[in-house]
Backbone as JSON, one array per atom type, in Angstrom:
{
  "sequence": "XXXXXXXXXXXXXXXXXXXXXXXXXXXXXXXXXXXXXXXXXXXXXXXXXXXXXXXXX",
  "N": [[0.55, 10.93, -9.36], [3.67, 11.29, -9.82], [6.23, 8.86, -10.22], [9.25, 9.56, -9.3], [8.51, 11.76, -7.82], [7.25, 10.12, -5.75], [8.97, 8.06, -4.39], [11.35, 10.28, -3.73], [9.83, 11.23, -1.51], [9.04, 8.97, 0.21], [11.61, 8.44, 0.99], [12.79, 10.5, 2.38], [10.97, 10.18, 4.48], [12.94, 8.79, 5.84], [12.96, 5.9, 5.1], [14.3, 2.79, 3.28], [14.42, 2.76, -0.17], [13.3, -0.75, -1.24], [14.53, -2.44, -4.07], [12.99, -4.57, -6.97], [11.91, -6.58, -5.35], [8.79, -6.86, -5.28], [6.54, -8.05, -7.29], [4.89, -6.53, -8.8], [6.1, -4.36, -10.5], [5.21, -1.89, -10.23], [4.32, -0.95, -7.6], [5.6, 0.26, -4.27], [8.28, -0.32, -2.33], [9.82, -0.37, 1.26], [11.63, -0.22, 3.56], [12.11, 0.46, 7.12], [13.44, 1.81, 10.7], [11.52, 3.09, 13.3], [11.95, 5.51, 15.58], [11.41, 6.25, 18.86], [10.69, 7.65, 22.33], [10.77, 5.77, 24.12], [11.06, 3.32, 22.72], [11.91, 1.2, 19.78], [11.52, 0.28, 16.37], [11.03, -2.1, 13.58], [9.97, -1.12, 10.3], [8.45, -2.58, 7.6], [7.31, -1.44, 4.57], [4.81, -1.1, 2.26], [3.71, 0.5, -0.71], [1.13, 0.73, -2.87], [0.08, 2.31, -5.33], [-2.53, 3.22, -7.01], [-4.21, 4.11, -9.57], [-5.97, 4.72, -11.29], [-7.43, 6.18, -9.48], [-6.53, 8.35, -9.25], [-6.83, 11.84, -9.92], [-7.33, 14.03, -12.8], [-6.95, 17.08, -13.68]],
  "CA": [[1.82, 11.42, -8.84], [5.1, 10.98, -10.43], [7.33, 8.2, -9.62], [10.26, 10.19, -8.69], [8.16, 12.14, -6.35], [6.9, 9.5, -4.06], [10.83, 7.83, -4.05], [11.75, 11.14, -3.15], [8.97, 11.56, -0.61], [9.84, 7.83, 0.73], [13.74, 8.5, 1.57], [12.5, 11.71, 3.11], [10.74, 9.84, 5.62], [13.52, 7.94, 6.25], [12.58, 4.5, 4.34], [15.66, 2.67, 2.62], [13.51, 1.68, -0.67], [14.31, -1.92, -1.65], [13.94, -2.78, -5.12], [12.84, -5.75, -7.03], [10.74, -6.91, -4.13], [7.35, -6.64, -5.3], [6.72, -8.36, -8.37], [4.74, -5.57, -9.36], [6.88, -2.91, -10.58], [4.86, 0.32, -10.14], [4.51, -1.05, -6.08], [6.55, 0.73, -3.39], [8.52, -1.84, -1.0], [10.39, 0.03, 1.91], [12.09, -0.62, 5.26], [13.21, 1.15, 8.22], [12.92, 1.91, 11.71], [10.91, 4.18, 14.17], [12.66, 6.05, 16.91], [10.59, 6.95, 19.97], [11.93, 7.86, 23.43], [10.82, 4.41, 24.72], [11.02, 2.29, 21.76], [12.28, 1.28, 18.44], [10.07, -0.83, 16.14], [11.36, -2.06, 12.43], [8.83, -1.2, 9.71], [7.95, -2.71, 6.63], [6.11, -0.64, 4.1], [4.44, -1.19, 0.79], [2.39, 0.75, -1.14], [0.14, 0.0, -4.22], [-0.12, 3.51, -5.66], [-4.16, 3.28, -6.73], [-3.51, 4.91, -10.38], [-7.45, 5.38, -11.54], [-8.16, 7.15, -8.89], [-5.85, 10.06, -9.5], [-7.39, 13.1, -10.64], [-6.3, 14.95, -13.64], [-7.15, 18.54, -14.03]],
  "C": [[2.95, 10.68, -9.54], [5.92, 10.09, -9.39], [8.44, 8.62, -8.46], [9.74, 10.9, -7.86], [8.1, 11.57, -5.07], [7.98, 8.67, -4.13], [11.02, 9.06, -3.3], [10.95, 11.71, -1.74], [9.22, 10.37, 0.79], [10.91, 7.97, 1.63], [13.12, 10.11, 2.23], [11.49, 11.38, 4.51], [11.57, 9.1, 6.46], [13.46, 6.44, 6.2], [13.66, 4.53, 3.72], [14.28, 2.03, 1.26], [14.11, 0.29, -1.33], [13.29, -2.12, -3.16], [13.84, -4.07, -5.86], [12.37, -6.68, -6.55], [9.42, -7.49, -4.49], [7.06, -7.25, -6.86], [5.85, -7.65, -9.37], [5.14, -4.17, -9.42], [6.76, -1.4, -10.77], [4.36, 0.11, -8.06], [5.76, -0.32, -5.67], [7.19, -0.02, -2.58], [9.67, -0.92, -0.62], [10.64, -0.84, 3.4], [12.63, 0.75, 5.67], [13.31, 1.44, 9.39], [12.54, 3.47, 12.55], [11.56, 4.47, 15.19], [11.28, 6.64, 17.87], [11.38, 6.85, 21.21], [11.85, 6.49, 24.24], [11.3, 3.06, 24.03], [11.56, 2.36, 20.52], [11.7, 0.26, 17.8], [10.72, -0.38, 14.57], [10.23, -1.89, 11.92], [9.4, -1.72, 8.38], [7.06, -1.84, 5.56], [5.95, -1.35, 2.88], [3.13, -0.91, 0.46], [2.7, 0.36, -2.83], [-0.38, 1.23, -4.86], [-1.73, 2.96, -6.72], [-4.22, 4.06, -8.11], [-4.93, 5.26, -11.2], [-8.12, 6.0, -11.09], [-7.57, 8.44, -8.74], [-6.7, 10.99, -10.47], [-6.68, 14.24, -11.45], [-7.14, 16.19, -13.7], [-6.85, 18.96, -15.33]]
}
């Protein structure tokens, strides 16, 4: 998957992504928080996009 997809997939969940974070620069490092009708709960994210196991066609 293309970079600019999963950024764009990211901020579409409502993640701010922070950059420079991760000292590996094909990692994802996000924040932001969960709304529920009882609760609100900051998240952390970071993914490790897995890049040998993509399947090319």
């Amino acid at each position: 998957m293309d970079a600019e997809v999963t950024k764009s997939k990211l901020l579409g969940f409502g993640f701010e992504l922070l950059e420079n974070v991760d000292p590996n620069p094909e990692n994802f490092v996000c924040a932001g928080i969960v709304h529920s009708k009882a609760v609100q709960v900051g998240v952390l994210l970071r993914l490790e996009p897995n890049m040998p196991a993509q399947c090319i066609d």
